[in-house]
Backbone as CSV, one residue per row, in Angstrom:
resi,resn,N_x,N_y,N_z,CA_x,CA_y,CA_z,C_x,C_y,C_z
1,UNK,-59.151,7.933,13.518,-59.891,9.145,13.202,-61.158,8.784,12.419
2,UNK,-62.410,9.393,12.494,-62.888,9.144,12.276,-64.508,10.701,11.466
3,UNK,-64.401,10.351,10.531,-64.962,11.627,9.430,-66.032,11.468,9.243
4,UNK,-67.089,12.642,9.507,-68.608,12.492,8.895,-68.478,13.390,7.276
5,UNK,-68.773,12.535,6.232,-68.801,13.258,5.596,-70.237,13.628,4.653
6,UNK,-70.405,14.765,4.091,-71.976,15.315,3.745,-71.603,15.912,2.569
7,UNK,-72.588,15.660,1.175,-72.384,16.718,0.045,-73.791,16.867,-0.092
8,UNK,-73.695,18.053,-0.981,-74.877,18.278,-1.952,-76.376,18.707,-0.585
9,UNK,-76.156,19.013,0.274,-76.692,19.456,1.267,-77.730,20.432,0.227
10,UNK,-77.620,20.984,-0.386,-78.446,22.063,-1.270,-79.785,22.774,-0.495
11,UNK,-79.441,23.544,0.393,-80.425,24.437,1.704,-81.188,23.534,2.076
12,UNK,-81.692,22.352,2.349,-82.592,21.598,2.645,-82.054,21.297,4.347
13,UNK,-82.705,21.917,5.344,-82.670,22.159,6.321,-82.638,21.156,7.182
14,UNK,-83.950,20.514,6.421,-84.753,19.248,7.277,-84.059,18.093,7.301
15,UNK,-83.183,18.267,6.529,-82.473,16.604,5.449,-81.411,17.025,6.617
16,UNK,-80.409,17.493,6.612,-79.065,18.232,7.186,-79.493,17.852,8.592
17,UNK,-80.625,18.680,9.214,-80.546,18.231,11.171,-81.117,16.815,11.188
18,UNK,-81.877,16.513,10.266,-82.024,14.559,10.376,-80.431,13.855,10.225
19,UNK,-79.810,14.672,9.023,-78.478,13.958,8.896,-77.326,14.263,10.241
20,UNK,-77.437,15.087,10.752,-76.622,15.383,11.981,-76.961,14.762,13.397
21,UNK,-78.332,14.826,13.375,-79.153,13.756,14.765,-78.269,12.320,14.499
22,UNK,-78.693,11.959,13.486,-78.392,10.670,13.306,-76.986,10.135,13.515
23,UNK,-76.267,10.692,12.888,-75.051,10.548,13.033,-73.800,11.109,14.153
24,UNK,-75.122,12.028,15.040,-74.393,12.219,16.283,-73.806,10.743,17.184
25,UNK,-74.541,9.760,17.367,-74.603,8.841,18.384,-73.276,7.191,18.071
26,UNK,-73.381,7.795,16.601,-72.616,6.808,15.696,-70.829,7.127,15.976
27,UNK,-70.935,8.920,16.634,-69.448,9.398,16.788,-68.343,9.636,15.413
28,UNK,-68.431,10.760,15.489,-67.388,11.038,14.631,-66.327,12.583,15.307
29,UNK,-64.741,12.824,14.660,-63.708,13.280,15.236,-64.252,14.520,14.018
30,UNK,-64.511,14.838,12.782,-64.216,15.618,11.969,-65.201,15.950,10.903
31,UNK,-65.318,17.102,10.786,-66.544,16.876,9.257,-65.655,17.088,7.764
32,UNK,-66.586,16.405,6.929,-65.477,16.758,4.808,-67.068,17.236,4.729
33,UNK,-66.870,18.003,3.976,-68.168,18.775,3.156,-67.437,19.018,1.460
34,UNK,-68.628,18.274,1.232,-67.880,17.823,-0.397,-68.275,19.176,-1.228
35,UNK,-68.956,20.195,-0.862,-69.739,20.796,-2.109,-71.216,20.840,-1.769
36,UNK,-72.023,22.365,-3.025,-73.124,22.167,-3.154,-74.038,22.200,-1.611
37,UNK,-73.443,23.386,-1.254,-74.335,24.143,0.246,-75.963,24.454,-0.367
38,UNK,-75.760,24.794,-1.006,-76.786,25.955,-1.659,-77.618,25.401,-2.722
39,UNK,-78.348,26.185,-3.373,-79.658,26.111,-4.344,-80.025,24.822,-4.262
40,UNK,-81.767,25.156,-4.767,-82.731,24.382,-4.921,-83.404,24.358,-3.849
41,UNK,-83.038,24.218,-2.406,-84.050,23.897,-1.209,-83.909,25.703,-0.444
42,UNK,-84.906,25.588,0.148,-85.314,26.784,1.034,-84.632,27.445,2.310
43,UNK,-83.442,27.202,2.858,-82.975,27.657,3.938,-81.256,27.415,3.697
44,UNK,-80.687,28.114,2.483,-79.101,28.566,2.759,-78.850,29.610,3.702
45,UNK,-79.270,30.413,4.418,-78.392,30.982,5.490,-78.372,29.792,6.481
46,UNK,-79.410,29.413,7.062,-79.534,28.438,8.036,-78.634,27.218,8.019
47,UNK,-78.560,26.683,6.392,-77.528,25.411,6.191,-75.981,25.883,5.956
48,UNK,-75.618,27.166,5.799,-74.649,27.716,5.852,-73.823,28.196,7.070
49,UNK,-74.601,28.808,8.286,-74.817,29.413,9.322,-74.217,27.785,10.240
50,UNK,-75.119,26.713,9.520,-74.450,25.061,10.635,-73.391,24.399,10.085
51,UNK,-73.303,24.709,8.964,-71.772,23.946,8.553,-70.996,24.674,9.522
52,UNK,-71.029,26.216,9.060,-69.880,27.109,9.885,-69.592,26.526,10.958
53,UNK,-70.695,26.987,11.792,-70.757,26.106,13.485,-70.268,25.265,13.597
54,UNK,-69.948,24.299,12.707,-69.209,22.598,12.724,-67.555,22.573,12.295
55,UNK,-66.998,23.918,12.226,-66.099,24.028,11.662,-65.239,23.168,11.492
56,UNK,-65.672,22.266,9.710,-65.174,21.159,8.924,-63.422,21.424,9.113
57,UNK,-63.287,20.095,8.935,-61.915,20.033,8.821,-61.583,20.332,7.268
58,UNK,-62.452,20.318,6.301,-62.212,20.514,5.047,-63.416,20.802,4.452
59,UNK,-63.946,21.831,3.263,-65.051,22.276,2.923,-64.526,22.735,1.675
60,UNK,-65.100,22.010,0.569,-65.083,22.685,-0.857,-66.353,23.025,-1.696
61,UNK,-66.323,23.852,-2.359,-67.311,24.964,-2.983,-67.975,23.524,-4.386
62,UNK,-68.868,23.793,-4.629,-69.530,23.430,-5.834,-70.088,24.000,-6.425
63,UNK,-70.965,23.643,-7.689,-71.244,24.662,-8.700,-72.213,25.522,-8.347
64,UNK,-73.348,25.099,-7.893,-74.219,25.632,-7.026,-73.784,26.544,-6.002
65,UNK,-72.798,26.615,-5.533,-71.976,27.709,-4.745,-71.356,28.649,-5.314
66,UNK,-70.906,28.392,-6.909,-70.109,29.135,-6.679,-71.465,30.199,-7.670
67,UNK,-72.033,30.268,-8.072,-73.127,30.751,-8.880,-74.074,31.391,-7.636
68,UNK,-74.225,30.694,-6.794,-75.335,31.191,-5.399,-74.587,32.532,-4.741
69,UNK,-72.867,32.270,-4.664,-72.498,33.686,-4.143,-72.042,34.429,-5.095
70,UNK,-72.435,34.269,-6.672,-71.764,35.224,-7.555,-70.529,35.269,-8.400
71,UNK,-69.998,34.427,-8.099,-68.253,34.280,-8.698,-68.418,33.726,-10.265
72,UNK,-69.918,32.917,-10.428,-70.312,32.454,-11.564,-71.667,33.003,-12.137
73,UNK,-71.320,32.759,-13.536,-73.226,33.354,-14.257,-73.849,31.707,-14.018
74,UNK,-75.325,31.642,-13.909,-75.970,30.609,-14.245,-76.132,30.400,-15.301
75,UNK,-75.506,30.939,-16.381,-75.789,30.180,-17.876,-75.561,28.928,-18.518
76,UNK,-75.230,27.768,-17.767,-75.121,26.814,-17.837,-76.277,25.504,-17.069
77,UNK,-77.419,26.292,-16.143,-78.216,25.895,-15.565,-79.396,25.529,-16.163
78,UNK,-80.541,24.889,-16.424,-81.708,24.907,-16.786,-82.455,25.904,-16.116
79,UNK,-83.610,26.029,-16.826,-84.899,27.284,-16.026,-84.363,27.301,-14.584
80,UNK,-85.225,25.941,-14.028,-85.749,25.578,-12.616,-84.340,25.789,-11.849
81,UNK,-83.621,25.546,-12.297,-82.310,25.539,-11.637,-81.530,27.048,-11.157
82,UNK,-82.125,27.966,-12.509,-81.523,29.364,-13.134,-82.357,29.905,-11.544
83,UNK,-83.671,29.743,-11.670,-84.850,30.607,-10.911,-84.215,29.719,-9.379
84,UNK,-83.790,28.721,-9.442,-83.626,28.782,-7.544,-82.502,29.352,-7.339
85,UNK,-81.445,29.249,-8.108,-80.625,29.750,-8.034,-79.897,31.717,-7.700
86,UNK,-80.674,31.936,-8.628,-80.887,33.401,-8.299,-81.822,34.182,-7.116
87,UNK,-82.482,33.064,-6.447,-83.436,33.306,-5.355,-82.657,33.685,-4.395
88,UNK,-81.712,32.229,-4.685,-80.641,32.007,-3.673,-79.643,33.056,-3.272
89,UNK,-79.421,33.482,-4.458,-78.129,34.668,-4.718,-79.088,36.313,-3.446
90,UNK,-79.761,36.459,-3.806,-81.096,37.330,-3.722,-80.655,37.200,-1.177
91,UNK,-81.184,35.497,-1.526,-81.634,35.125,-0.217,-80.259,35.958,0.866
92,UNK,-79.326,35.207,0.458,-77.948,35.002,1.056,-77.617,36.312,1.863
93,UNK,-76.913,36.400,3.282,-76.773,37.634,4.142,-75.271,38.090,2.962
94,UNK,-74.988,38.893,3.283,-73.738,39.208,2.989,-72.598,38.501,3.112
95,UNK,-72.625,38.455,4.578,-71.339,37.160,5.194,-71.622,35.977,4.906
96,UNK,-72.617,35.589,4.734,-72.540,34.045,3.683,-72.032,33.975,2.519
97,UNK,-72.600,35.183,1.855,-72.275,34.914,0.192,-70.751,35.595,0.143
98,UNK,-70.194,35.973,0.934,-68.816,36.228,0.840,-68.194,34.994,1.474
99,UNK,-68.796,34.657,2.609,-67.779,32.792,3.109,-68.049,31.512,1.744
100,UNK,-69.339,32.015,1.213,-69.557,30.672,0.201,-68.532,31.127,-0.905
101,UNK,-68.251,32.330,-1.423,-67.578,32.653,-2.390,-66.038,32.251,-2.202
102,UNK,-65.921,32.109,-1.010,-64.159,32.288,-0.553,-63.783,30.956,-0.727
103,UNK,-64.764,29.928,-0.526,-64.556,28.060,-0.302,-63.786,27.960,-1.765
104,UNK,-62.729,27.194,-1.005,-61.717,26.706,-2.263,-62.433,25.543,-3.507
105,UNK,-61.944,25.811,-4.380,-62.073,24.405,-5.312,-61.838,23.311,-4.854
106,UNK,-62.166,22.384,-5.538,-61.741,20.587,-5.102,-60.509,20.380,-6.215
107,UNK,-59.464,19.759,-6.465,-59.418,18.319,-5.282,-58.875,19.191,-4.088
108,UNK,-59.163,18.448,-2.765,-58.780,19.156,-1.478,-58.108,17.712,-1.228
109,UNK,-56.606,17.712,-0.623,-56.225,16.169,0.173,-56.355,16.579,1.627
110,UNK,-56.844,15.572,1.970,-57.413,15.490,3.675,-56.132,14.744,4.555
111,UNK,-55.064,14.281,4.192,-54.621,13.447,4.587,-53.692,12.400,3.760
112,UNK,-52.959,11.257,4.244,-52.664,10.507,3.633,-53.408,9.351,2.737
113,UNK,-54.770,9.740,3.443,-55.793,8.666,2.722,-56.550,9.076,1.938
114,UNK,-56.955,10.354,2.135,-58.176,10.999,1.675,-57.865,11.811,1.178
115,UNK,-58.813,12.350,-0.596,-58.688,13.698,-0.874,-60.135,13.911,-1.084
116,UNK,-60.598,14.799,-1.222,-61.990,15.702,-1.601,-62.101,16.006,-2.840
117,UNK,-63.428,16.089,-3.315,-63.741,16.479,-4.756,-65.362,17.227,-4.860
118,UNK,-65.322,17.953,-5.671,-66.960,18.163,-5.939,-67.531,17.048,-6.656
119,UNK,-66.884,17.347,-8.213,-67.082,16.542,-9.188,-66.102,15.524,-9.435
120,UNK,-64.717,16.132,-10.090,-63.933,14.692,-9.926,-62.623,15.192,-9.688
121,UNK,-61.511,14.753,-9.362,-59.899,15.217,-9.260,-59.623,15.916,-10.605
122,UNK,-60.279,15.617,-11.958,-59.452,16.533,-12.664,-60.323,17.395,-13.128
123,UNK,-61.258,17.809,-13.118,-62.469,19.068,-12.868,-63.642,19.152,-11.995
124,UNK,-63.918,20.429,-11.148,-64.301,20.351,-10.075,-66.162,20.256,-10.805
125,UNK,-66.072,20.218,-11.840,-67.397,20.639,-12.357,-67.885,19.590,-13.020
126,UNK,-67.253,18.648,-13.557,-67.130,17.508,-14.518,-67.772,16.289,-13.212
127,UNK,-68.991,15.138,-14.092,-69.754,14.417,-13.723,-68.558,12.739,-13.704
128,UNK,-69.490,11.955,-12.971,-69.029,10.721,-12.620,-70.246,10.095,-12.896
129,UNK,-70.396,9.386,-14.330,-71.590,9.042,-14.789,-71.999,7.280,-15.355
130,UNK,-70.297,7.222,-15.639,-70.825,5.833,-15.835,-68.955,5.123,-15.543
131,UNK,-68.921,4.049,-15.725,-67.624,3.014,-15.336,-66.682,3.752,-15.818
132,UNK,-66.555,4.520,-17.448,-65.262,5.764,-17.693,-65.229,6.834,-16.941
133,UNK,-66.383,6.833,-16.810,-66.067,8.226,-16.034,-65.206,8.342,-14.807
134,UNK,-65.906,7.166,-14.075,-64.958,6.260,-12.486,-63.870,6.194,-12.619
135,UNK,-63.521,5.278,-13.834,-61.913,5.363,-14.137,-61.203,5.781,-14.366
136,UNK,-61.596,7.154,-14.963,-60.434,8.167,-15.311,-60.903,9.188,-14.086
137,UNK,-61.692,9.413,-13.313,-61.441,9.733,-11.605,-60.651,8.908,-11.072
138,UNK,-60.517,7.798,-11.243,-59.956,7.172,-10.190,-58.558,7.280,-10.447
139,UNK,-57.884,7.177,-12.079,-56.902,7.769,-12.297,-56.172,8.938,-11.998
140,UNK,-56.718,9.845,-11.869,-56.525,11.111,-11.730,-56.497,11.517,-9.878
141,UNK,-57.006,10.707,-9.215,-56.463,10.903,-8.061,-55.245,10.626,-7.568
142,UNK,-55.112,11.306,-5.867,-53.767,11.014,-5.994,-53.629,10.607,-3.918
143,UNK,-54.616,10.268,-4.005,-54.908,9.487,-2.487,-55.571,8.337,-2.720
144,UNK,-55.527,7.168,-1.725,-56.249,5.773,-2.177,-57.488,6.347,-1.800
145,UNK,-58.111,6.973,-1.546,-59.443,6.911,-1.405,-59.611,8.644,-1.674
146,UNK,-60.735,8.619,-2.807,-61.142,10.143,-3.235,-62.527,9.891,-3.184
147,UNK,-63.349,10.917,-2.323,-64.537,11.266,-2.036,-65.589,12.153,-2.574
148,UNK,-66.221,12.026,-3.618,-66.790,13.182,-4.455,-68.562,13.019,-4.188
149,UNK,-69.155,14.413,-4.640,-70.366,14.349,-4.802,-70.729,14.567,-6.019
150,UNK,-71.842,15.609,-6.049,-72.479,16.692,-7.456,-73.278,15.454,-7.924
151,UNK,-73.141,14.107,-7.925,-74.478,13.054,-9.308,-75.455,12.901,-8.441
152,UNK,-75.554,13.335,-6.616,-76.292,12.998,-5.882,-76.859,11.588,-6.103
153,UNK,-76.172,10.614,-5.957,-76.116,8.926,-6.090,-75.244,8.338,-4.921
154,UNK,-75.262,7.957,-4.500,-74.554,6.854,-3.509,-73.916,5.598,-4.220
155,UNK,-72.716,6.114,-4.608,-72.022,4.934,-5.369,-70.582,4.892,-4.613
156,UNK,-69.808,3.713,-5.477,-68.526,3.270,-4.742,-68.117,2.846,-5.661
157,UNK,-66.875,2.917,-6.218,-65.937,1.699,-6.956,-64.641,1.862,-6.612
158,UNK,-63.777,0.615,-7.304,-62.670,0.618,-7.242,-61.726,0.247,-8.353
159,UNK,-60.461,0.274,-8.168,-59.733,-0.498,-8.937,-58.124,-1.132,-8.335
160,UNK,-57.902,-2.549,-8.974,-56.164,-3.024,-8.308,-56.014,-3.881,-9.078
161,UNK,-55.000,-3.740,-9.063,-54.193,-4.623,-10.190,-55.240,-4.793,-11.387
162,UNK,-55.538,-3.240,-11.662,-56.492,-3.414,-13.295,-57.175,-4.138,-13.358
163,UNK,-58.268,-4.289,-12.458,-59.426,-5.027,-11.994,-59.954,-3.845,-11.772
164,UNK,-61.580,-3.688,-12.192,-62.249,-2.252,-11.988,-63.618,-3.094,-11.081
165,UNK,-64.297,-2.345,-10.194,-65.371,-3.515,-9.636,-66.073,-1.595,-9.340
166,UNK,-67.456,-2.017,-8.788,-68.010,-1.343,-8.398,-68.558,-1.939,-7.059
167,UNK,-68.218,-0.925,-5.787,-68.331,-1.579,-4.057,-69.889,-1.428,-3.722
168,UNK,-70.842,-0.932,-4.505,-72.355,-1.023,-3.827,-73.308,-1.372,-4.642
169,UNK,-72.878,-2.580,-4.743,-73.980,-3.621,-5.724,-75.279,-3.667,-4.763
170,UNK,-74.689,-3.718,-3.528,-76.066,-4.170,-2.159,-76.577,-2.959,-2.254
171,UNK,-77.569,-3.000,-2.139,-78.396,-1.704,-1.491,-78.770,-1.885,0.140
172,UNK,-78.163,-2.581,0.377,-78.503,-2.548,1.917,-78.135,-1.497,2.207
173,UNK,-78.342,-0.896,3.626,-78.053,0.335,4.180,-77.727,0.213,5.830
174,UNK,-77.124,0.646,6.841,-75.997,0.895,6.250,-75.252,0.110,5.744
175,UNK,-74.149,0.348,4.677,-73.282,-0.291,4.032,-71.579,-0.401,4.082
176,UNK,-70.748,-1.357,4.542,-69.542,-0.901,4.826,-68.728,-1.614,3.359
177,UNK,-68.058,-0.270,3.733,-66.508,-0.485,2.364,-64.900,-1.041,2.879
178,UNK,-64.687,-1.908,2.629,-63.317,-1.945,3.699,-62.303,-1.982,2.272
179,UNK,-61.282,-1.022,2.906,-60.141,-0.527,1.950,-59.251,-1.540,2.270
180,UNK,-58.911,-1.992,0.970,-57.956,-2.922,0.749,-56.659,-2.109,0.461
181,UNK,-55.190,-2.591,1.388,-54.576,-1.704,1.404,-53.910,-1.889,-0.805
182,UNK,-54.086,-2.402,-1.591,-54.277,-3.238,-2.604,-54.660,-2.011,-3.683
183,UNK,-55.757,-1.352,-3.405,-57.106,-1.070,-3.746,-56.689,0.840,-3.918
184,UNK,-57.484,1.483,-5.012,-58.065,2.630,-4.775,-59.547,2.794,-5.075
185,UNK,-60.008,3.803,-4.181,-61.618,3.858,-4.292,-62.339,5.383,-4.794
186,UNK,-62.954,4.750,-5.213,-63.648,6.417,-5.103,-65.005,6.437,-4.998
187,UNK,-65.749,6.931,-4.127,-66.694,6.813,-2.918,-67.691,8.219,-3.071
188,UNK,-68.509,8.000,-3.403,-69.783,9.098,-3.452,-70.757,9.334,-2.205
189,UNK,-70.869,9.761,-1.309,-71.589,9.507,-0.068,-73.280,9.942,-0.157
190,UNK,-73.942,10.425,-1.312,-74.844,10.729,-1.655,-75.119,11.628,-1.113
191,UNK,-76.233,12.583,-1.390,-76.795,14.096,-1.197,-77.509,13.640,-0.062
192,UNK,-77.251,15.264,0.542,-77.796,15.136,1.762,-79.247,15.758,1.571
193,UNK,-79.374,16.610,0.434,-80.754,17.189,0.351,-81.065,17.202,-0.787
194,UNK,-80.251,16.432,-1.997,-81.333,16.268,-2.966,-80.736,15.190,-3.565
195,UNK,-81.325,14.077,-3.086,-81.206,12.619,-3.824,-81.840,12.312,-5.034
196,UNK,-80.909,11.722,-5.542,-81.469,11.568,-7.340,-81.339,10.273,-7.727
197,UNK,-81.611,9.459,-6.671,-81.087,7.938,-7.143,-82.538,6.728,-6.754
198,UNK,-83.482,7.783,-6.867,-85.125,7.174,-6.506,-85.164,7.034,-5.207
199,UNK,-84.279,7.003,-4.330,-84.519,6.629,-3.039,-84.886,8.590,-2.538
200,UNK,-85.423,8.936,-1.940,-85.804,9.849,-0.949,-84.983,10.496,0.406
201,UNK,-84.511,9.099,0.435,-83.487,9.568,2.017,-82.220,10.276,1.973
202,UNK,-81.770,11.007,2.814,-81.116,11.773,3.100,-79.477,10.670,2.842
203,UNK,-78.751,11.018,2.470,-77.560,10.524,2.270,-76.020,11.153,2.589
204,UNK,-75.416,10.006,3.557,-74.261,10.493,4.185,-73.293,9.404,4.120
205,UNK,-71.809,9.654,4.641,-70.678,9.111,5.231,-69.845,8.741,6.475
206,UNK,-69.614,7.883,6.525,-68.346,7.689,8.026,-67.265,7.493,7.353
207,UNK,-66.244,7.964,7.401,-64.915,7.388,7.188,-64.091,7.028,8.531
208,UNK,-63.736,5.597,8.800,-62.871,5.805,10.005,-61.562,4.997,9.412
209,UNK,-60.487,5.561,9.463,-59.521,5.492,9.043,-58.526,4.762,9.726
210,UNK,-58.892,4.356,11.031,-57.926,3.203,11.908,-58.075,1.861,11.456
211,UNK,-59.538,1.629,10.620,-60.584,0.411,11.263,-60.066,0.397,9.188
212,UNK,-60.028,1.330,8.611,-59.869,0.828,7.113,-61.232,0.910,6.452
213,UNK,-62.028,1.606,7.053,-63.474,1.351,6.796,-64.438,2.786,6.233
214,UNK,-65.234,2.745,5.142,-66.174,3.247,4.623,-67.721,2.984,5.144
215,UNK,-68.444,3.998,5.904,-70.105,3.363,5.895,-70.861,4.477,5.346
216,UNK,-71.400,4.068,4.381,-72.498,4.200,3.784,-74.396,4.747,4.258
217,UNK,-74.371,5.424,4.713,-75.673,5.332,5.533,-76.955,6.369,4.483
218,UNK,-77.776,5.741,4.989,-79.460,6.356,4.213,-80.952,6.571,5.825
219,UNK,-80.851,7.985,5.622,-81.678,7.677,6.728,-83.457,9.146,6.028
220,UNK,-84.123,9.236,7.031,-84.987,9.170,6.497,-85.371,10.817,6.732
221,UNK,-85.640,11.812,6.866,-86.158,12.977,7.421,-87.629,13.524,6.681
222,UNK,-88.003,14.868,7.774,-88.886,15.005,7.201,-89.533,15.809,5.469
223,UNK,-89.407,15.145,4.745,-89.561,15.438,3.500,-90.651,16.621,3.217
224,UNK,-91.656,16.196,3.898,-92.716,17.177,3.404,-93.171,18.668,4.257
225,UNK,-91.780,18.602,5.276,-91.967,19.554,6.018,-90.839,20.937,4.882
226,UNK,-89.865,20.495,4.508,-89.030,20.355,3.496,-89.466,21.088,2.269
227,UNK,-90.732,20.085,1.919,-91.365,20.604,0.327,-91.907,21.706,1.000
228,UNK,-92.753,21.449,2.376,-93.632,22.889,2.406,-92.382,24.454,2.784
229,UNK,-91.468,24.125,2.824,-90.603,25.115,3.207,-90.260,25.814,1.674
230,UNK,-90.075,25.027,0.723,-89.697,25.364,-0.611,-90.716,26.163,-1.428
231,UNK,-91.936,25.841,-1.204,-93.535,26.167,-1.677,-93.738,27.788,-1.022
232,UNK,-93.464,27.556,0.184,-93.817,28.883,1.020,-92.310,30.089,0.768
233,UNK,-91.446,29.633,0.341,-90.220,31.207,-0.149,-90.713,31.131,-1.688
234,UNK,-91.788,30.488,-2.046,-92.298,31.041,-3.868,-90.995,30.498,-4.815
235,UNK,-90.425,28.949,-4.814,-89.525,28.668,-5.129,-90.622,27.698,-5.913
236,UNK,-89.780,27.351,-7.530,-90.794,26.307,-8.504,-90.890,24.863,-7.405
237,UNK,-92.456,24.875,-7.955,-93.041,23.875,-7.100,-92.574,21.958,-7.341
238,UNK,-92.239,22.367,-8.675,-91.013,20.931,-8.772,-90.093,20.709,-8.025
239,UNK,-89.271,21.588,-7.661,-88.308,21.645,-6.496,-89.023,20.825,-5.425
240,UNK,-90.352,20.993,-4.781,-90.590,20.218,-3.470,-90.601,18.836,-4.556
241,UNK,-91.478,18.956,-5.372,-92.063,17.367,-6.069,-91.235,16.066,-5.982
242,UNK,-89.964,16.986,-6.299,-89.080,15.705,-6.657,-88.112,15.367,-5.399
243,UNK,-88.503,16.073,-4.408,-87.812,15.675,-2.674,-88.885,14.438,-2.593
244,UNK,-89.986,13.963,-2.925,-90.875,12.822,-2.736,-90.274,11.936,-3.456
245,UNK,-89.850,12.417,-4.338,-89.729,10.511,-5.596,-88.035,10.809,-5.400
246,UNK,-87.118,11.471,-5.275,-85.642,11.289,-4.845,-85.269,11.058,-6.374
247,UNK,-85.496,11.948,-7.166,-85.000,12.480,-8.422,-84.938,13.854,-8.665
C-alpha cells in the first residue's frame, strides 16, 4: 500500500495542484491529510472542495481549521494570522465550514503502522520543536511510525534501543527513510503551502508500506502566481512575501 501524504496545505491552490501533478506519476493507493486546510493563502473553498474529491483515507483538522470554521476563537493567533484567518471564516461556503468543523482531532491510527497527528500524539495543538520535543512525541505514540505536521519543516527522527538520531541530516530531495523493523519514527512531510524551513517548495510524502519505506519529496510550483492570488482577495501583503523566502 502505498500513501500520499500532505499537511499544512493552508488554501494555497497553486502549491496543492503542483503537489498532486507531481505525485500523480510516482502512484499512490491512498491520501493522510495531516491538518491545516485553511488560513493564510487565498483559495479554501477550492483546496477544500479537492481534498473532498480525493476522498482521504484519513483527514484530521488543525488549528487553523478549527478557528477557520468556528469551533475556535483566534485569540491565540498573532495580527496577520487573526486577519487571514477571519477572512477565511468570512470566505468559506457553508458546506465547507461545516465539513472543516466536523474533521476529527489527531492522533488518528491509519493502520498497523501508521498513526496521524496535527501537532503531536499527546496534543493536537502542541509543537515539535526541538530533540524533547521529538522524544516525548515519539513516546507518546502508539504506532512505529507517527506522521505529524503544524512546524511546516520537513523533518524525521527516530529512536531504538534508546538511541535517538534524527533521519534528514541530507537535504537531498527526494529523500528515502527505510523503517527499521527495530526503530520508531516520527516523520514530518512538510507544508504543502506554507513552508517555513527557507526552502520555498511545496512539501510532501509517500509512504509505501510493503517496501518499509518513507520518501520525502520537495518540488517547486508557481509561487508568484500564489502571492498574486493572496494580494488580489485584500489579504496582508506579508502573507504573499514570505511564500518567496519559505518562512
Amino acid at each position: 500500500m502505498r500513501y500520499l501524504v500532505i499537511s499544512d496545505i493552508h488554501a494555497n491552490l497553486e502549491a496543492f495542484e503542483a503537489v498532486m501533478a507531481a505525485a500523480a506519476p510516482l502512484g499512490w493507493d491512498h491520501v493522510l491529510v495531516l491538518g491545516d486546510l485553511v488560513g493564510y493563502g487565498a483559495d479554501p473553498n477550492a483546496v477544500i472542495d479537492r481534498v473532498r474529491d480525493l476522498a482521504p483515507h484519513a483527514v484530521i483538522r488543525g488549528n487553523h481549521d478549527k478557528v477557520g470554521s468556528g469551533i475556535e476563537s483566534a485569540d491565540g493567533f498573532n495580527a496577520v494570522a487573526r486577519s487571514a484567518i477571519h477572512w477565511t471564516l468570512d470566505a468559506l461556503t457553508d458546506a465547507n465550514r461545516a465539513w472543516l468543523a466536523a474533521l476529527p482531532a489527531g492522533p488518528v491510527l491509519v493502520n498497523e503502522l501508521i498513526e496521524i497527528c496535527h501537532g503531536t500524539p499527546f496534543d493536537e495543538d502542541a509543537y515539535v520543536f526541538d530533540d524533547l520535543d521529538a522524544l516525548r512525541a515519539l513516546h507518546a505514540s502508539k504506532r512505529q511510525l507517527c506522521l505529524f505536521g503544524h512546524t511546516h519543516v520537513q523533518v524525521g527522527y527516530s529512536i531504538a534501543n534508546s538511541q535517538f538520531a534524527v533521519e534528514t541530516v541530507s537535504d537531498a530531495r527526494p529523500l528515502e527513510v527505510a523503517l527499521d523493523g527495530h526503530a520508531r519514527y516520527l516523520i514530518n512531510p512538510g507544508s504543502v503551502g506554507q513552508p517555513r524551513d527557507g526552502d520555498p517548495r511545496a512539501g510532501f510524502a509517500l509512504v509505501d508500506t510493503d517496501r518499509r519505506r518513507v520518501t520525502i519529496h520537495r518540488i517547486p510550483y508557481p509561487v508568484a502566481r500564489a502571492q498574486a492570488r493572496i494580494l488580489e482577495m485584500g489579504l496582508p501583503e506579508i502573507l504573499a512575501e514570505r511564500l518567496g523566502v519559505g518562512r
